[in-house]
Structures are given as structure tokens and as C-alpha cells.
N, C-alpha and C positions, 0 to 999 in steps of 0.2 A: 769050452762054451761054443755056441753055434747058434742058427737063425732061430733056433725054437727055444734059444734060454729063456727064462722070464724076466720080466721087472716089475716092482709095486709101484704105479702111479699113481697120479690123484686127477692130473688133467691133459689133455690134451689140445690147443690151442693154434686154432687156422688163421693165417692171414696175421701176422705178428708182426710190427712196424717198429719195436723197439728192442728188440733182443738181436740185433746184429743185421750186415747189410742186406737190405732188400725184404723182401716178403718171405717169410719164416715160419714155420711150422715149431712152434714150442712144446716139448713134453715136460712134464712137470713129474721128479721124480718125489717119491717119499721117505724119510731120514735125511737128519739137520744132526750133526753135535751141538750147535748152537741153540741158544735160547733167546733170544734177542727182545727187548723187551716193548718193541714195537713192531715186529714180526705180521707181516701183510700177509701171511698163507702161513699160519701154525695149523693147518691140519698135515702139513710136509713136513710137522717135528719128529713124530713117531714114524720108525720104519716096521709100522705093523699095521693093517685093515683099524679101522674103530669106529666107533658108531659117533655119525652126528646126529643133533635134534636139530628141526625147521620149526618154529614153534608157531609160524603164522601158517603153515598147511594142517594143522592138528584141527580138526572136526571136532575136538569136544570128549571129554568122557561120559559125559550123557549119551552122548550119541555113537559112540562107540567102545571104549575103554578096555581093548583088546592087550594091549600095550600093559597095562595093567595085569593082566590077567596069567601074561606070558612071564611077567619081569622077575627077579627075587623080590622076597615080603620088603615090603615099605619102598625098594627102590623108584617106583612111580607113586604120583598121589595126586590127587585133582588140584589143580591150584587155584585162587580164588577166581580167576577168567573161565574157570571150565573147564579150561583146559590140561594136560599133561604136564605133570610138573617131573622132571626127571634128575634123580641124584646119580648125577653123570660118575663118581666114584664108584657106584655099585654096579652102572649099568654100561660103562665103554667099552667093556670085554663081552660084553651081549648081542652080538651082533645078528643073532638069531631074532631078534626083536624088529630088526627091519622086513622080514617077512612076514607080519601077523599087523604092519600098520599099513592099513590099505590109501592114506593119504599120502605115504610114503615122506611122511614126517621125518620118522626116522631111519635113513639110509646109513650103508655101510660106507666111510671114504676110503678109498685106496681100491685099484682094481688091478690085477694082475694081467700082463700082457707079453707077447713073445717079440720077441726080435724083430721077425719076420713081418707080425701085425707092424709093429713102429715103423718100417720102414712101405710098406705098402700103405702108411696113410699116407707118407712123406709125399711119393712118388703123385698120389691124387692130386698134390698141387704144382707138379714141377712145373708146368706150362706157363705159371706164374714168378719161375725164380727168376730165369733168364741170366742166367750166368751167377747173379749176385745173391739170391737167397737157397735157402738150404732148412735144415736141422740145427735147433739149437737145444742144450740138455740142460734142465733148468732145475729149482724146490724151492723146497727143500737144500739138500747139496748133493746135485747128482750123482758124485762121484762116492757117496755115503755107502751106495751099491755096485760092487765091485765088474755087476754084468752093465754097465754105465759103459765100458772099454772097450769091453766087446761088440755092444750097438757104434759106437763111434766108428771100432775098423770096419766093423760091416758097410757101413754109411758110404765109408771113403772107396770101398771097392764097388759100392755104386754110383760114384763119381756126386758125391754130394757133398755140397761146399757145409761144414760143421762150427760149430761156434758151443762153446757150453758161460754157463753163470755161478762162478764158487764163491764157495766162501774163505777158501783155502785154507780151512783146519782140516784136512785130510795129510794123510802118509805122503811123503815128496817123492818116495816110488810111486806111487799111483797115479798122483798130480804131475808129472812126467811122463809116466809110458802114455796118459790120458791125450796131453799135447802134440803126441808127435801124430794122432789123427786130427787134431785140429788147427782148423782155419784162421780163429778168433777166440782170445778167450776174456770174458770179464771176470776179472778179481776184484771183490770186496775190502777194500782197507776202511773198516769204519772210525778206527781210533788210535792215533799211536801212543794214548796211554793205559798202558798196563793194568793199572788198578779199577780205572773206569772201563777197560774195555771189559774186564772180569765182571767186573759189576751188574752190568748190563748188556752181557751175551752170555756169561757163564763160562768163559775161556778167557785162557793167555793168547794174547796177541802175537808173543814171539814165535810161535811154529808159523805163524800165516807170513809175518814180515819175511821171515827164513825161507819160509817156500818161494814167496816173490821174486825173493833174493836169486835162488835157485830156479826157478820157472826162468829168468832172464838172464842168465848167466846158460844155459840151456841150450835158450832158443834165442839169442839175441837180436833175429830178426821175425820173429813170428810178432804179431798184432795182440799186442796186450792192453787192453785198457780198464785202468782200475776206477770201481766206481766205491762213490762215500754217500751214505743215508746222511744227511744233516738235520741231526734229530734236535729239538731242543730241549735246553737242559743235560745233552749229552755232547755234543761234537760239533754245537753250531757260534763257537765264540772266533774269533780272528786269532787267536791264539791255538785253538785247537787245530784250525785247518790247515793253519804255518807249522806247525807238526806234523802233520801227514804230508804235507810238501815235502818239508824237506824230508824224510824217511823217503820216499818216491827220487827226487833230486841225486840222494845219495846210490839207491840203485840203478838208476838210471831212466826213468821211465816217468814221461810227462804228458801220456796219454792219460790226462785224468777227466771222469765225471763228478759233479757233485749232485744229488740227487734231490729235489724237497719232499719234509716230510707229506706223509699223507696218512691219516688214522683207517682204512677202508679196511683192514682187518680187524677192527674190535666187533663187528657183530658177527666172525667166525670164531670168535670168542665164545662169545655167547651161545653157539650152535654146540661147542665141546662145553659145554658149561664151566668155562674156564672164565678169569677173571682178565682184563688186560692189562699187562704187567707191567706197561708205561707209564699208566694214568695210578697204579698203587703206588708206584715207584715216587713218584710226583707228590704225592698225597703222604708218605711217609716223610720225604725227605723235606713237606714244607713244616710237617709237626715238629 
């Protein structure tokens, strides 16, 4: 790998005050194993392009219905607003539909970018790090994409201070060779039960606690700070959080955050025509 690999991202984010010290430059990578069920950027689930809808830029199928015309039979249909109604099952691998809607309704996420681009937007804000900000690799779970390693050493031989955001369900090879480029890293301990953490991210908690384990037994002086979503209904009881202490307590590591919830992904929901999987979840478990 080199300055010209690529990476699929979804964003790119200037001036960032909360992903590590100082003013930050966040890339936002795509591919998650996780599934999480209040997941604030589910377009960083799938580590492939996909199409989203914006249903409030859509002009109408009177007034134009192009989208329609380009899509497979039945996949679009007028909804009772007028508007484009889209069965995002037929239509997310469509991504040729973003160039026939001229309100740009429907866009492709994910854009493909080299090394070389990530690191020369970095550098437009260094005048603003001042020793303390840098790069941070963020999603998704950056590390999901193996050229995530490569941007990192490159980083560090431009003297740029690094931080990433995992979720730490990645290989402990990867999540290692990852660290020894960085500066700062946040790890994710959302649950330290098993069952619920399955539940509601779709994974065993034991490779993440394992890697932690492993991450700080490692680097036992690098800057590890673990943070916790304190979801409700899932990890916001006194009992739950006294569990992830102590798991932390026994590794050693009492740089903790706890996080509050916040719903601001359910109308990215909406854009993948997806449902939010918190609020079903909720809705199941009160029947």
C-alpha cells in the first residue's frame, strides 16, 4: 500500500472539538460488523457505495418522474405527497439512479478517496492544530478497512498527531499494528453483558473486552480512553454501568466516558429506507 491506495468514505469533517485533543480533522470511514441498535451514522454499516433517498429535495413525480423511469418495474411509485416513493430493497444496489434525479434526491453514499487526498485535506488545517490536533479515523469502524493502517503510518511520517474511534470487534493483529501509529485511541465498551450486548449490536462482547485486554497490556502507556453510549433500556441501569467498571477496573483502565443518548440518526433511517432498530426493539420488547 502507498499514498495512492484508496478508501470508501462517507464524510469528511473540519474543525472537530470532540474526537480527540484539539481541533481535528475527522474522516469518517465505511464498514461496521456492528449493528447497533441506535446506531447515529448507519450509512457507515455497509462497506459498499449505496444509494440514499432525501425525500424533502424530491420536486414531485408530476413534475418530473425520471427516477421512475430509470428504476426496475415497481421499484419507485408516486406516493400519496407526489412524491417518489422508493422500495429501497429493489433500489440500493441502483446507484445509477443518482444521475437521472436532477434534485439530487437520490445520492450515492460512500466516495472513494486516496491516501494522498486524506492527508492533503489534513494538512489545510494544520495552522489550526498547534501541537495538539491532528487526524482522527472514525464510522463506521475504521479499522473495518485494512488501508485504515496504511493512512495512519503515512500520517505519522507527516508528523501528524492520530487518534482513531473503534469499536473494537476487529482482528487483535490489526487493532495492534493500528496503535503503534497512534496517538489516542477511543474504544467502545457498550455492555459487559453477553447476551444483551448480542442483542443489540449483533456481536459477542468477548473479542472487544479481549482486545482491550490486549491493546493495554501492549501499550500500557498509550492514551486509551473507553467510551459507553448509555442507551435506555439497554446499559443505562447502576447495575449495568458497575459492570463495565469493573471489566475496565480489572484491566486496568479508568479513563472512562459515558456518553448520553441521542436519536439524530433515525431520520438516516429513513433516507436508507430502513426502520430504527431501537425504537422496534422497544416496541417488541413492551408487547
Amino acid at each position: 500500500m502507498n499514498r495512492k491506495t484508496t478508501l470508501l468514505i462517507f464524510n469528511i469533517q473540519k474543525y472537530s472539538l470532540h474526537d480527540g485533543d484539539g481541533i481535528r480533522t475527522a474522516v469518517f470511514l465505511k464498514g461496521c460488523p456492528l449493528r447497533c441498535a441506535w446506531c447515529c451514522n448507519p450509512e457507515s454499516q455497509s462497506g459498499e457505495k449505496e444509494l440514499i433517498y432525501r425525500k424533502t429535495r424530491c420536486i414531485g413525480m408530476d413534475a418530473c418522474g425520471l427516477c421512475k423511469q430509470a428504476a426496475p418495474t415497481g421499484a419507485i411509485r408516486r406516493g400519496e405527497d407526489g412524491k417518489a416513493s422508493l422500495c429501497m430493497e429493489f433500489c440500493k444496489n441502483e446507484l445509477r439512479l443518482a444521475d437521472v434525479c436532477p434534485a439530487r434526491a437520490l445520492e450515492i453514499e460512500g466516495r472513494e478517496i486516496t491516501i494522498d487526498e486524506v492527508l492533503q485535506t489534513v494538512a489545510q488545517d494544520e495552522i489550526f492544530y498547534r501541537g495538539k490536533g491532528g487526524l482522527t479515523l472514525s464510522g463506521g469502524e475504521p479499522l473495518f478497512q485494512k488501508a485504515s493502517i496504511a493512512l495512519l503510518k503515512e500520517a505519522k511520517e507527516d508528523h501528524i498527531n492520530t487518534a482513531i474511534e473503534t469499536c473494537g470487534f476487529v482482528s487483535t493483529e490489526r487493532l495492534l499494528e493500528a496503535a503503534a501509529y497512534l496517538d489516542e485511541i477511543f474504544f467502545d465498551l457498550k455492555s459487559a453483558e453477553e447476551e444483551k450486548h448480542i442483542r443489540y449490536t449483533g456481536v459477542s462482547n468477548g473479542p472487544i473486552i479481549a482486545n482491550l485486554n490486549a491493546l493495554k497490556k501492549a501499550y500500557p502507556h498509550k492514551r486509551i480512553r473507553v467510551r459507553t453510549p448509555v442507551i435506555p433500556g439497554f446499559n443505562d441501569t447502576k447495575e449495568a454501568l458497575s459492570a463495565i467498571e469493573a471489566v475496565l477496573s480489572e484491566i486496568g483502565i479508568y479513563d472512562w466516558q459515558k456518553l448520553p443518548y441521542h436519536a439524530y440518526g433515525v431520520g438516516k433511517y429513513e433516507m436508507l429506507g430502513r426502520v430504527y432498530p431501537l425504537d422496534q426493539m422497544r416496541a417488541q420488547e413492551n408487547f
